[in-house]
C-alpha positions as CSV (number, residue, x, y, z in Angstrom):
1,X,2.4,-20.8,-8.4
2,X,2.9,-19.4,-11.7
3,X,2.1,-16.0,-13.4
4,X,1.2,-17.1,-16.2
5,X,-2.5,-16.2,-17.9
6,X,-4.7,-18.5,-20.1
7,X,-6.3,-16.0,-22.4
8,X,-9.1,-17.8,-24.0
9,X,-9.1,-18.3,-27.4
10,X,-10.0,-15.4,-29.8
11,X,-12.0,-16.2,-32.7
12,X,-10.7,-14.1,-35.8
13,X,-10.8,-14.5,-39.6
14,X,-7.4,-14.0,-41.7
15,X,-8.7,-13.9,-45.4
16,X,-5.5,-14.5,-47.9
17,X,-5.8,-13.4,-51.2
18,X,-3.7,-14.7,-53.9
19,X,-3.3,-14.9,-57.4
20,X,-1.2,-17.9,-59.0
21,X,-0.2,-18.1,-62.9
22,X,1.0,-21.5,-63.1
23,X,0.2,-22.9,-59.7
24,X,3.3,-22.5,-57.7
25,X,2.4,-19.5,-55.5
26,X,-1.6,-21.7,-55.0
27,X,1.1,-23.7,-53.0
28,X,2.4,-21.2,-51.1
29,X,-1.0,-19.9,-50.5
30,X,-1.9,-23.2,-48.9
31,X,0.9,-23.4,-46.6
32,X,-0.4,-20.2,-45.7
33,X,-3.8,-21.2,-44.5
34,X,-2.5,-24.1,-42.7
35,X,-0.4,-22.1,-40.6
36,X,-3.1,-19.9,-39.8
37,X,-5.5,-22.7,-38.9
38,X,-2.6,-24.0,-36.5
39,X,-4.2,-21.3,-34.6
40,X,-7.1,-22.5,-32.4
41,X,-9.7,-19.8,-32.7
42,X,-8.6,-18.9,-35.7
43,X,-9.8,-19.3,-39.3
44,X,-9.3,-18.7,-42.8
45,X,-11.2,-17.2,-45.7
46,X,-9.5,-18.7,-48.6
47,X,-10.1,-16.4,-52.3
48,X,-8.1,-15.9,-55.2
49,X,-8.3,-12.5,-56.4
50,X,-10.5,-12.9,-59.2
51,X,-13.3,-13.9,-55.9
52,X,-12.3,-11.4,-54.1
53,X,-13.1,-9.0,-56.3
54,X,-16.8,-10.1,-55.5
55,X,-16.3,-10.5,-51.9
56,X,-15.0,-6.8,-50.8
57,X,-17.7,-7.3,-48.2
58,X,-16.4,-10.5,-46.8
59,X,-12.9,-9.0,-46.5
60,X,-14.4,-5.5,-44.6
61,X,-15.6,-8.4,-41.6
62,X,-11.9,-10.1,-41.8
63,X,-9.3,-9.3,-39.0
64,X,-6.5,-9.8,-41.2
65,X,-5.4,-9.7,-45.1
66,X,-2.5,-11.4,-46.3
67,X,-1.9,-10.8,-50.1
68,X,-0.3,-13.3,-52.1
69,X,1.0,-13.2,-55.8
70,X,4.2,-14.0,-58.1
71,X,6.4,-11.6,-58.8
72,X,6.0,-10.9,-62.6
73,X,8.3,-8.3,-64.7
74,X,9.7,-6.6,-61.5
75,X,5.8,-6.4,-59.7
76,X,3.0,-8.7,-59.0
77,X,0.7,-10.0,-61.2
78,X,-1.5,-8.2,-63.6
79,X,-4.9,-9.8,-62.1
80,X,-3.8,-9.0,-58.5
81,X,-2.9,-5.3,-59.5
82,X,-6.6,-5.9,-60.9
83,X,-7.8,-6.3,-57.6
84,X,-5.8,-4.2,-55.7
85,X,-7.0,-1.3,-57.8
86,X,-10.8,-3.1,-57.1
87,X,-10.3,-1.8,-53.5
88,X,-10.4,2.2,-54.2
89,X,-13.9,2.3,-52.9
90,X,-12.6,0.2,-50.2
91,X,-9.8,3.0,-49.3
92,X,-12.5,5.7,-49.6
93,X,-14.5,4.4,-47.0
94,X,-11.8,3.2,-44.7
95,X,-12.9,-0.1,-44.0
96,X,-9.6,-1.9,-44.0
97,X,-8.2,0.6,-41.8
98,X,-6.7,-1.2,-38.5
99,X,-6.8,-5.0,-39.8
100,X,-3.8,-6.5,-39.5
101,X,-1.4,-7.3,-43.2
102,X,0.9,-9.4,-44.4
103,X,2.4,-10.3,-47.6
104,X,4.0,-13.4,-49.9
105,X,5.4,-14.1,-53.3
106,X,7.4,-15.9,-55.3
107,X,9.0,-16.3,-58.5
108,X,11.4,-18.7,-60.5
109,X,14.9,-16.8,-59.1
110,X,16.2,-16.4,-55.6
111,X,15.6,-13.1,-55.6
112,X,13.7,-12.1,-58.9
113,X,13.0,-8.7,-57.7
114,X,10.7,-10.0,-55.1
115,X,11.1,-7.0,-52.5
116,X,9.2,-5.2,-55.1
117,X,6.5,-6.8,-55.0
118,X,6.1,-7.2,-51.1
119,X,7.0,-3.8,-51.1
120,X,4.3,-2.9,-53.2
121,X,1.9,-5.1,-50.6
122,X,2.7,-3.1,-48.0
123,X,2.2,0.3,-49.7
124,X,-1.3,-1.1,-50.3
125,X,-1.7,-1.5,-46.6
126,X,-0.3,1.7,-45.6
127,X,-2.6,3.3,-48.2
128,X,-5.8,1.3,-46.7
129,X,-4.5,2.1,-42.6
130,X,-3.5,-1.1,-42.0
131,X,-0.8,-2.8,-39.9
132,X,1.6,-4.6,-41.7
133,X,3.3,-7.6,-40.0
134,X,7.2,-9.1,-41.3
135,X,7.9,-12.3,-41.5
136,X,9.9,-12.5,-38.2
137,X,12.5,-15.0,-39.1
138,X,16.3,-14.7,-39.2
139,X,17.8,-15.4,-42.8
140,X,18.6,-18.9,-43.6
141,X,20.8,-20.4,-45.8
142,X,23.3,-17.4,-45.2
143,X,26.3,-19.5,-43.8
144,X,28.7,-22.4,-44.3
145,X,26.4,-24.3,-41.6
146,X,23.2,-23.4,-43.6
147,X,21.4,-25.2,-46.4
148,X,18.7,-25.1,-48.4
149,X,16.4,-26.7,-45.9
150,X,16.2,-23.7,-43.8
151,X,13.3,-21.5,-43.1
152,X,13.4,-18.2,-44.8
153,X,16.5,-19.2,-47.1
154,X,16.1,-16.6,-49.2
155,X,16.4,-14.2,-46.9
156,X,13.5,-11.8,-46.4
157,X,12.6,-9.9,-43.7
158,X,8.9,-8.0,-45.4
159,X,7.3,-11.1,-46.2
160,X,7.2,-14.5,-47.0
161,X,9.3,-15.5,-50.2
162,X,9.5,-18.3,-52.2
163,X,11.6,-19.8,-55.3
164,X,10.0,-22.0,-58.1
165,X,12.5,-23.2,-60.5
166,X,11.1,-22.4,-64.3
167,X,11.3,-26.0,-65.1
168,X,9.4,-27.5,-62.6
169,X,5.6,-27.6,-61.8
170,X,3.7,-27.1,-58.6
171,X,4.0,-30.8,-57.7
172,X,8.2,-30.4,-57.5
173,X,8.2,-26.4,-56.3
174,X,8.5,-24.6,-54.7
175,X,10.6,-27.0,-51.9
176,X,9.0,-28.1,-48.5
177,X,11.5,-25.3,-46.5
178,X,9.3,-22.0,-48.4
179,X,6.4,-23.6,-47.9
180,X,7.2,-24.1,-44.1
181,X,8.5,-20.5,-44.6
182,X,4.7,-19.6,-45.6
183,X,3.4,-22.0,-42.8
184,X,5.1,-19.8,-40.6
185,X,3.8,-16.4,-41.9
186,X,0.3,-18.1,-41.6
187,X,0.7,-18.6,-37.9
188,X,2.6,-15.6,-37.0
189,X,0.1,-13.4,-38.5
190,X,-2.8,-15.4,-36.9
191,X,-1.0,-15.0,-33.4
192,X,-0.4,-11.1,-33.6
193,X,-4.4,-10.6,-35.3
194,X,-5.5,-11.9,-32.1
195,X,-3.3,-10.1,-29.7
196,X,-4.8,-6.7,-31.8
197,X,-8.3,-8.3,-31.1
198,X,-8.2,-9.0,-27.6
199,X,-6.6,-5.8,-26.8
200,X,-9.6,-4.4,-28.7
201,X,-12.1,-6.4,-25.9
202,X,-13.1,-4.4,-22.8
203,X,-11.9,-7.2,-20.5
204,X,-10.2,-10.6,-20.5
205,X,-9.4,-12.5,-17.7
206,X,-10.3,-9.8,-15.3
207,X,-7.5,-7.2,-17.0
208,X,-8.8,-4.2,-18.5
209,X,-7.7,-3.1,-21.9
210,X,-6.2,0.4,-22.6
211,X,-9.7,1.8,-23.2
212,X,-10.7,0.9,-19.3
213,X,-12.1,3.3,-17.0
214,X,-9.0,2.0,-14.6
215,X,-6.4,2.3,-17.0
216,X,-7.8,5.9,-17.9
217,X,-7.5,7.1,-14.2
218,X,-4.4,4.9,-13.9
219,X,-2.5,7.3,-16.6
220,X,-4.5,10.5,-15.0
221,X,-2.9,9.6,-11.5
222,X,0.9,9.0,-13.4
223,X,0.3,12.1,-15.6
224,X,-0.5,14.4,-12.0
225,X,2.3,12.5,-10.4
């Protein structure tokens, strides 16, 4: 007989908000949302962050936030700094506070000063009370066995990176192994949202979450032990 549980699925929303000068990081947003809609019971709300900035309220009923710009100048993007400063009444209020977050960028060099701008993602979480999630993947690419083809090839551990070169468009970058990196980010941060929501539910499957009378008296009982 085996001990494994089927947990139902857990319906959640993962916005991703993104800002894209020249297309490249749109990409990357995609693979994004198809990652997280891998995700049965999950789905995406899908904004740039010019819409966002007109859909704060939306966002407050998400689970989850991933922010998504290039990295321009050593930061991201003028209009996603835009938005992120759009969210002070946001902070004020606490809304985001205990929604999952994530991050991904990319630029036209392998690194590009890319940490800086997740970097500056997660500082925005941390401001709002969030919970940030990594990317969760070794580094490719980082040995005489490794090529270009492997997931997170550049190397990040914060976030999802990606690499456009400056003379190609969207339709030739960034290559198929970010964009599976993103994929990836998308699904991991999908997965976790909806462990953080069911542990949130009073009961699933007959097991009692933390906030349960039982586990309450449970703790008592070790506690007097």
């Amino acid at each position: 007989m085996s001990n494994r549980i089927d947990y139902p699925a857990i319906p959640i929303t993962v916005a991703v908000v993104f800002h894209s000068g020249f297309g490249h990081t749109a990409r990357q947003a995609e693979a994004v949302r198809r990652g997280i809609e891998r995700v049965a019971g999950a789905s995406a709300l899908y904004l740039t962050s010019d819409e966002a900035q007109g859909r704060l309220g939306d966002l407050e009923l998400a689970d989850a936030i991933i922010f998504g710009a290039p990295t321009y100048m050593g930061s991201a993007s003028g209009p996603f700094k835009t938005f992120m400063d759009s969210t002070s009444k946001t902070y004020s209020t606490g809304a985001w506070k205990d929604k999952i977050a994530a991050g991904f960028t990319n630029s036209a060099s392998r690194s590009g000063d890319k940490l800086a701008t997740l970097t500056q993602f997660a500082i925005l979480a941390a401001q709002h009370g969030m919970h940030w999630v990594n990317l969760g993947l070794p580094p490719g690419n980082n040995s005489t066995l490794g090529s270009d083809q492997d997931l997170n090839r550049l190397g990040f551990w914060l976030g999802a990176a990606a690499q456009s070169n400056a003379d190609q468009g969207p339709d030739f970058a960034p290559p198929e192994s970010d964009l599976l990196t993103a994929e990836h980010l998308g699904e991991r941060v999908a997965r976790v949202t909806q462990q953080f929501v069911r542990g949130r539910l009073p009961a699933v499957k007959g097991l009692w979450s933390e906030t349960s009378q039982e586990a309450r008296h449970d703790r008592v009982r070790l506690r007097s032990g």
